[in-house]
TIRO-969152 format. One record per atom (N, C-alpha, C): x, y, z. Coordinates in steps of 0.05 Angstrom, whole numbers, plus 5000, padded with zeros to 4 digits. Each point is the difference from the previous one (the first is absolute). Example, Ala and Ser with C-alpha at 12.3 -4.5 7.8 and 13.67 -1.06 7.14 Angstrom:
! residues 2
526448865156/498250245000/501850245000/499350214986/501650245001/498550225014/
! end
This chain:
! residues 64
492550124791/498750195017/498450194983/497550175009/498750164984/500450175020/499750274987/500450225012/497150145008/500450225014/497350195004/498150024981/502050044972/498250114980/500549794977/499049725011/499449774980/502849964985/502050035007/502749984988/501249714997/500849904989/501249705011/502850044996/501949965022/502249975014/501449674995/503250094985/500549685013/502350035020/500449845017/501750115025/502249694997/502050124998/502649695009/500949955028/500349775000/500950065027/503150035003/501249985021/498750275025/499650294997/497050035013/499450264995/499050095030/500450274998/499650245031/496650085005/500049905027/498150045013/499350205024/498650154999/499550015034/498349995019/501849915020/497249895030/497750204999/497649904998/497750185010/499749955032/500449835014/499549975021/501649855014/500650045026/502249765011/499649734995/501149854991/500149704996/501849905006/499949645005/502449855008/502750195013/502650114989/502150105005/499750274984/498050014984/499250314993/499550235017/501450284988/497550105011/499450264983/498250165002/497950194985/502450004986/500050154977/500950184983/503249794996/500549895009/502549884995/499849884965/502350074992/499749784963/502149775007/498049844985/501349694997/500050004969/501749775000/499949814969/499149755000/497249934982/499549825003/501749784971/500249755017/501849824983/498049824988/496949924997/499049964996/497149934994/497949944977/496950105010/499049694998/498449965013/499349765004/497550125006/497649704992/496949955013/499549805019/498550025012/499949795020/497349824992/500049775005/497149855000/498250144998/499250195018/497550114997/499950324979/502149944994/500450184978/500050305003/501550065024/501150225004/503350094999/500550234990/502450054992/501650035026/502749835001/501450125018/503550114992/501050005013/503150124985/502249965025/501349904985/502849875020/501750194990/500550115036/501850145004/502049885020/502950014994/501249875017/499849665010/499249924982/498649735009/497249895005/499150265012/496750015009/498150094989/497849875007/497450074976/498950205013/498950204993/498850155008/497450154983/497950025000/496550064988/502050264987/498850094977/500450164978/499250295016/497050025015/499250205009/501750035011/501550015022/501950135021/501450204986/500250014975/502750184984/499950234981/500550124988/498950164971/503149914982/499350044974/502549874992/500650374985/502749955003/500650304987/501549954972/498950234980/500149944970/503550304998/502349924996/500750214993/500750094975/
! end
């Protein structure tokens, strides 16, 4: 991950997220853990949570 200010982050998994917006069984502001990062064919990031893929945008990942 890079940060705001050009930082590079390495993140393990599972690491804490939170909803930016309602998704699937999400909703706003709720934190999940994602169990894993995956790309898809067309080469967008997604992240399995609970089983399910879900697009990277939906989330902010929180650094503590």
């Amino acid at each position: 991950m890079v940060t705001w200010n050009n930082l590079l982050k390495i993140l393990f998994c599972p690491f804490k997220v939170s909803v930016l917006n309602d998704v699937g069984d999400f909703k706003k502001n709720q934190i999940v853990w994602v169990d894993e990062v995956k790309v898809t064919s067309e080469l967008k990031t997604v992240y399995i949570i609970k089983n399910r893929a879900y697009y990277y945008h939906h989330f902010d990942i929180i650094i503590e």
